[in-house]
LUMLUM-873105 format. One record per residue (C-alpha): residue number from 1; residue in three letters; x, z, y negated. Coordinates in steps of 0.02 Angstrom, whole numbers, plus 50000, padded with zeros to 5 digits. Layout:
BEGIN
- num:residuo:X:Z:Y
- NUM:ALA:X:Z:Y
...
//
This chain:
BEGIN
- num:residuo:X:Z:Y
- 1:UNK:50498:49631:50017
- 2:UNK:50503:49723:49844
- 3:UNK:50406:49875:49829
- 4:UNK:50326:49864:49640
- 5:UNK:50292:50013:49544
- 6:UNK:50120:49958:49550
- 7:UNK:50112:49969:49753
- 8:UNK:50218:50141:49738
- 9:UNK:50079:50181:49618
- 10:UNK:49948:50141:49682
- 11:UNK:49982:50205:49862
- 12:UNK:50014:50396:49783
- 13:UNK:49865:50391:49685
- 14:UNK:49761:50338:49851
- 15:UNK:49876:50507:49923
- 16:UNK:49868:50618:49803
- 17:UNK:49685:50566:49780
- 18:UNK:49655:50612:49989
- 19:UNK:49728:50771:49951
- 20:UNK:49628:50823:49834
- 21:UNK:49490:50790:49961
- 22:UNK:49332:50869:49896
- 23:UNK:49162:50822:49866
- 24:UNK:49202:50820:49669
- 25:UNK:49274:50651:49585
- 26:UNK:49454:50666:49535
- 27:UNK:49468:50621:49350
- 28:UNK:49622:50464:49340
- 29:UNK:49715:50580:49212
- 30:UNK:49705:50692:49358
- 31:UNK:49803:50572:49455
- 32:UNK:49909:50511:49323
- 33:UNK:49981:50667:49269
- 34:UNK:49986:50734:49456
- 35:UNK:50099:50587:49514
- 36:UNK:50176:50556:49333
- 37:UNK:50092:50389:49321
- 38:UNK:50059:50289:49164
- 39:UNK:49886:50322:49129
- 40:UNK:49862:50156:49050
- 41:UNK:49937:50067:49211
- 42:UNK:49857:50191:49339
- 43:UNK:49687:50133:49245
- 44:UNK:49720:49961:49288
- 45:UNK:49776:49990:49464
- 46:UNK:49628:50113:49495
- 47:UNK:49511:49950:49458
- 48:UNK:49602:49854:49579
- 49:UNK:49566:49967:49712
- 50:UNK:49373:49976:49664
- 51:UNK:49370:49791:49652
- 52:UNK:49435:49786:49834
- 53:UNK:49326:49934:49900
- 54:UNK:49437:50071:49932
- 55:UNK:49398:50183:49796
- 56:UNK:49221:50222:49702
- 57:UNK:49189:50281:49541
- 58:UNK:49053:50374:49452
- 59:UNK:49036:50381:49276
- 60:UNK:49002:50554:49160
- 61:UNK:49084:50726:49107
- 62:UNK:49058:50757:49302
- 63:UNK:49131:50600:49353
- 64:UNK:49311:50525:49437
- 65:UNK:49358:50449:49593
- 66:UNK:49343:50462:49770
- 67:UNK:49408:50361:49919
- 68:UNK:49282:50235:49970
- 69:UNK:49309:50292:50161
- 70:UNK:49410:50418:50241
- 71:UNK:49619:50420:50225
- 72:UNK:49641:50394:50396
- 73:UNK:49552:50225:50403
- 74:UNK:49653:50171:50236
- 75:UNK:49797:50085:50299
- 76:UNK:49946:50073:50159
- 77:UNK:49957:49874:50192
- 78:UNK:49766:49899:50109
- 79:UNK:49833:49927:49977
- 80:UNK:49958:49827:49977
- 81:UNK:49840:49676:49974
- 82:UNK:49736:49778:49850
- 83:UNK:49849:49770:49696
- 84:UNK:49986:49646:49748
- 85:UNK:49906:49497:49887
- 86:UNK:49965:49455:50032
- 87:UNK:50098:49550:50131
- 88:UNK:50221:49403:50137
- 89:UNK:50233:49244:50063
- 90:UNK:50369:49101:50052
- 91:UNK:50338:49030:49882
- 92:UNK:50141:49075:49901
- 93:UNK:50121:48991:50044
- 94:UNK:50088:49087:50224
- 95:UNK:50228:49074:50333
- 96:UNK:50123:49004:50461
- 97:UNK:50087:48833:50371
- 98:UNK:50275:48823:50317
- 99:UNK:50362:48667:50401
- 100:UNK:50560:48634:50380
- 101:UNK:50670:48493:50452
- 102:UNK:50810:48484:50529
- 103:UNK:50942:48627:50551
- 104:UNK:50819:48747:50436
- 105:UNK:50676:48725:50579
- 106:UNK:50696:48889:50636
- 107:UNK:50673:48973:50474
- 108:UNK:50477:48964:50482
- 109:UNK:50492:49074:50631
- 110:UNK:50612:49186:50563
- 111:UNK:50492:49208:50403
- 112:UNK:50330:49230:50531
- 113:UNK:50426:49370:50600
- 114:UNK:50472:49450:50417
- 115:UNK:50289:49462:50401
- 116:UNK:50253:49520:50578
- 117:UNK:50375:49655:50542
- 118:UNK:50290:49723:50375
- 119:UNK:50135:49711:50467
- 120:UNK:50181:49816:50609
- 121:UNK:50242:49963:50489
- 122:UNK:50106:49947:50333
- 123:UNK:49957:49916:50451
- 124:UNK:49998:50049:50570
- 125:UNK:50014:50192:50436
- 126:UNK:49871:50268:50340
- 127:UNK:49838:50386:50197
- 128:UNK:49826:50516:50302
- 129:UNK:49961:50497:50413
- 130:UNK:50074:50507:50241
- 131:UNK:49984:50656:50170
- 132:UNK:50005:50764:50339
- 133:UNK:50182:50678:50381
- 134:UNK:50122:50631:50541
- 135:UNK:50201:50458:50524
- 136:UNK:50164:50334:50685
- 137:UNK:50321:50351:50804
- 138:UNK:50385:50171:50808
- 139:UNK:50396:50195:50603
- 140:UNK:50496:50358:50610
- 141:UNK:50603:50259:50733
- 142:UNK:50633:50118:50616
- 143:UNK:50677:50237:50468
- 144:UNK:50822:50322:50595
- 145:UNK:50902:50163:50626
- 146:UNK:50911:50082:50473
- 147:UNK:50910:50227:50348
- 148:UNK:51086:50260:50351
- 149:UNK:51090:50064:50288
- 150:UNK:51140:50063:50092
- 151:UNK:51108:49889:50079
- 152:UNK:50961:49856:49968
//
């Protein structure tokens, strides 16, 4: 899986946007110039995330944004999905409906697992759980043993 700059964005906008927590909208040049994010782009990406119901907007000199529901029930695989699709993908298809032949059988299952992996990290950790650091256990664990791992 690739990280885009338009996931990276997006998910520190949501954060940044949580942290700023108040009643009052956050203006998106707020955001952009909080997180040194394109404002052009973070426009864009901000519409995403209305589109798909995790942000809402009101218009005016008093207006901004605000998360649609609290950070803690915004997982980052939300996101994810919001600006980018589906977690994982083999040539747009799910791996699930994949079917190989012969000695590359085994590869649908090997694929199903790639996206039962990403699934188990980015649907287990929130907005809020990345703005206090309080990071799900299992994920800190993964992070130990492979972040020593240069390999990209």
């Amino acid at each position: 899986m690739r990280v885009t700059a338009r996931v990276d964005y997006a998910v520190r906008a949501l954060v940044q946007l949580a942290s700023d927590a108040s009643v009052e909208p956050v203006k998106a040049e707020q955001l952009a110039t909080a997180q040194q994010i394109p404002l052009k782009f973070l426009l864009e990406i901000l519409r995403q995330l209305k589109q798909h119901k995790l942000l809402v907007s009101r218009r005016g000199p008093e207006g901004g944004y605000t998360l649609a529901k609290p950070a803690a029930e915004i997982a980052i695989a939300d996101v994810i999905r919001a600006v980018e699709g589906p977690l994982a993908t083999v040539r747009d298809t799910s791996p699930a409906s994949l079917a190989y032949v012969g000695p590359t059988e085994p590869l649908r299952t090997v694929w199903i697992a790639v996206r039962g992996s990403l699934r188990h990290v980015l649907e287990d950790v929130t907005l809020e759980d990345v703005l206090t650091g309080k990071l799900p256990k299992h994920v800190v664990a993964i992070a130990e043993k492979y972040g020593v791992d240069e390999r990209p």
